[in-house]
N, C-alpha and C positions, 0 to 999 in steps of 0.2 A: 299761952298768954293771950287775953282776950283785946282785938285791936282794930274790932268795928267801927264803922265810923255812924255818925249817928245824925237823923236827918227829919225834918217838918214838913212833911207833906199836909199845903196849906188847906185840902180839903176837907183837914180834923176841925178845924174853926174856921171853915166859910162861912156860918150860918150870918155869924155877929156881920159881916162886908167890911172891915176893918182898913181893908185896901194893903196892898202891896210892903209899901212902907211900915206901916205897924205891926204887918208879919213878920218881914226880917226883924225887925223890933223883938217879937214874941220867939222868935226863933232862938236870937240870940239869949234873951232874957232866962227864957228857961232852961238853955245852959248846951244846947246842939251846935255841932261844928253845920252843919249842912241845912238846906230849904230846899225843899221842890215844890215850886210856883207854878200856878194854871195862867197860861199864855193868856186868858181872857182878864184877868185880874190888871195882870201889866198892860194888856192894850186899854185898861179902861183908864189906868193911868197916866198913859202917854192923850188919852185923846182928853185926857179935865186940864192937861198943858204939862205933865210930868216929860222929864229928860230920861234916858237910858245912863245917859253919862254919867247924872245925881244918883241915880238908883245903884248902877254899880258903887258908886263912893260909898254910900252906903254901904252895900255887902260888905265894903273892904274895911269901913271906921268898924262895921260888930263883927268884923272875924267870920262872916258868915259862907260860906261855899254852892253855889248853884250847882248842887248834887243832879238834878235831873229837872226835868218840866212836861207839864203835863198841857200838852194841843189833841185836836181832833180831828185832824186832815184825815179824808176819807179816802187817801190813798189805794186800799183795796176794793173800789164799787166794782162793778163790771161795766157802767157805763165810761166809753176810753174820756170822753169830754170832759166827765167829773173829775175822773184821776187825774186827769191834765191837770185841772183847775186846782183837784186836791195839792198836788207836790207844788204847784206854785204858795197854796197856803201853809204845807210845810215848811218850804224856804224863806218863807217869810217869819215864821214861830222860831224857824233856826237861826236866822241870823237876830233874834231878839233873845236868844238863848246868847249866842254866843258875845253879842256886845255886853253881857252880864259876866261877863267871866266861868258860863258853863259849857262843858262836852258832848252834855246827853239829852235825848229826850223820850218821853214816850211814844210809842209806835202801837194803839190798840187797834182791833179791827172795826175803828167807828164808821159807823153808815153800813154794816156789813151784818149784823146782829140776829135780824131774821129772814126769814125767806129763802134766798139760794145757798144754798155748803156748795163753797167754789173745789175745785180740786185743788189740795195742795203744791200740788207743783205750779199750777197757776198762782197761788198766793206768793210764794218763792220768787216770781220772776218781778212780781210787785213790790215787792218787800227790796227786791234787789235794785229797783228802780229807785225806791226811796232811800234805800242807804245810798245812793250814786248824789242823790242831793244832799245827802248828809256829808259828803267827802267834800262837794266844794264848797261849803259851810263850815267844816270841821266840826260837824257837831252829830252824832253819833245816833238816830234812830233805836232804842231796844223795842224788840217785837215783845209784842204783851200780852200775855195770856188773860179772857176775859171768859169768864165761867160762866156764864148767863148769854154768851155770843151763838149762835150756830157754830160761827168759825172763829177757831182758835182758843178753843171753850177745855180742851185738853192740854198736859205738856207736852208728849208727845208729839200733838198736829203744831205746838209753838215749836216744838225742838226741830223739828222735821223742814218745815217751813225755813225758821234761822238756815239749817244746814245746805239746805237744796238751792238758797239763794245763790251758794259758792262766793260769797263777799268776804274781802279780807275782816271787816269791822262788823259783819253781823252778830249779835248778842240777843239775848231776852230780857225782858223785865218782868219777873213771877212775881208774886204775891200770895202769902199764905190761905189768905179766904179764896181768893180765885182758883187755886189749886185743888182743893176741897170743893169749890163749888161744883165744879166742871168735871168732877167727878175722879179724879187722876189722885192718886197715891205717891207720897212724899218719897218713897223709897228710889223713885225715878230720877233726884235729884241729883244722884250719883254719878252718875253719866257725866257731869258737869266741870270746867274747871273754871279757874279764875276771869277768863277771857269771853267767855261765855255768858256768864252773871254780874255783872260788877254792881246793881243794884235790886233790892227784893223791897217791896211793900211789906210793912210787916204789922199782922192787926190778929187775930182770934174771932173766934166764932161758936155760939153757945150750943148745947146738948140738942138744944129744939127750936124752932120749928126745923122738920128735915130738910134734908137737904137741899134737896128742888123746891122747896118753898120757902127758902131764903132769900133774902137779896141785901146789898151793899149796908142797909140800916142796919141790919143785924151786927154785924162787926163790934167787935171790944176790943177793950184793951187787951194786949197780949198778954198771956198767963189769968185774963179771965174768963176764957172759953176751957174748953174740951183739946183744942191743939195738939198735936203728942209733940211739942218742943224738945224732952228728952231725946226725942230721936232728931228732930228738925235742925238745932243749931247744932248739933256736933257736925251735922252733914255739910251745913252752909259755912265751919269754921274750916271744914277740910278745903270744900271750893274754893275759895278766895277768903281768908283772913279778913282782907283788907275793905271786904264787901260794904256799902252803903244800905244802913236798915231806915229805911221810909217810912214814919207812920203814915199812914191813911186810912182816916176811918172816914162813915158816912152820918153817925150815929147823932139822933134827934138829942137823947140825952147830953151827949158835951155838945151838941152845940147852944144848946140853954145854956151853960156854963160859962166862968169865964176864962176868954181864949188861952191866957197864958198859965191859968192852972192846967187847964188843960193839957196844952203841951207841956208841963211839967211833971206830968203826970204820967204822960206818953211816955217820957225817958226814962223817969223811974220804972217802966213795967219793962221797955224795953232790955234796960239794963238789968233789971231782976229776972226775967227769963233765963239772959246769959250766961249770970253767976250761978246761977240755980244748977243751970244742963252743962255746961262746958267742962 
């Protein structure tokens, strides 16, 4: 029995600026338990005079859940002063997570994209540093696989990194176009259990342009690319049932759109994928 839970990653209709507030709005509207908000959205809220306290009321009057949140702490630089500076800007996106009433955040390898491939075991002791701010926050860092990265652009070097940190609460956050992008095969996915994954970005990606000459625009709705989902969600129903599916797209098209067909739209493809392969 299918018991996803299902979630608005606000970067599908950033284009519109709609602000915070009329996300949860559009989240709710179109009919998702879940939101994952970009930390930049809600500080631009707090600084035009918005509360945290209001904004949670909010989640709580639409039923809404802060599934995860998307920051930039550049956690992994090699310069030690930036990562300093980074994890303080993480602990600050986490405890803005966390007075929302969410657990999770994302952890990509920003500021890290190109020029040096760090050794992974060096990543590991990084990643392990940030989940150590994640414990006294209570809010949970997933390492992120970023397909266009030098580093972390594999599941593997994501899987390996999570693992070698040795942290009771380290986890990833995949995503189906990243996965693809980066060149890594879905079948990898198995290795996986519930503790490991508790959230995936979930979007599609079309026949063409190849692959190395894609980037985040390309993304569709799910079930309107090329995807093999017959094999993807049986895999991610085995992992964790109870897994959070993210949309996130980047795509020029919905964002001309409007926001909340949009995300309506999201859920239906979402949920049609589901019933389709499960």
């Amino acid at each position: 029995m299918e018991s996803f839970r299902y979630c608005l990653n606000t970067s599908t209709i950033r284009e519109k600026n709609i602000g915070i507030e009329a996300e949860i709005d559009v989240a709710a509207d179109a009919g998702y338990s879940g939101i994952e908000p970009w930390i930049r959205t809600i500080r631009a809220y707090r600084e035009s005079g918005g509360k945290l306290s209001d904004l949670k009321k909010r989640l709580d009057d639409r039923g809404i859940q802060v599934e995860s949140a998307i920051g930039f702490a550049n956690w992994i630089v090699e310069n030690s002063a930036a990562r300093t500076k980074a994890l303080e800007e993480a602990k600050s996106d986490m405890e803005i997570v966390r007075a929302l009433g969410g657990t999770r955040i994302a952890a990509p390898p920003a500021g890290a994209n190109k020029g040096t491939v760090f050794d992974l075991e060096v990543v590991a002791e990084r990643y392990r540093a940030l989940l150590e701010v994640g414990r006294s926050t209570g809010v949970t860092p997933m390492l992120e696989v970023w397909g266009h990265s030098v580093n972390l652009h594999r599941l593997g070097q994501t899987l390996f990194a999570a693992a070698e940190s040795s942290h009771p609460d380290a986890c990833c956050l995949l995503d189906v176009y990243h996965i693809y992008k980066g060149g890594s095969k879905y079948e990898g996915l198995s290795l996986l259990g519930p503790k490991a994954m508790p959230v995936i970005h979930m979007n599609d990606y079309p026949a063409s342009p190849e692959r190395t000459e894609m980037n985040d625009s390309h993304r569709v709705m799910p079930g309107d690319g090329v995807a093999p989902f017959d094999k993807i969600i049986k895999q991610l129903h085995t992992i964790n049932p109870e897994m959070v599916f993210s949309l996130e797209l980047f795509n020029r098209d919905y964002w001309k759109q409007d926001p909340l067909q949009v995300a309506k739209l999201g859920l239906e493809k979402m949920k049609e994928v589901v019933s389709e392969n499960l």
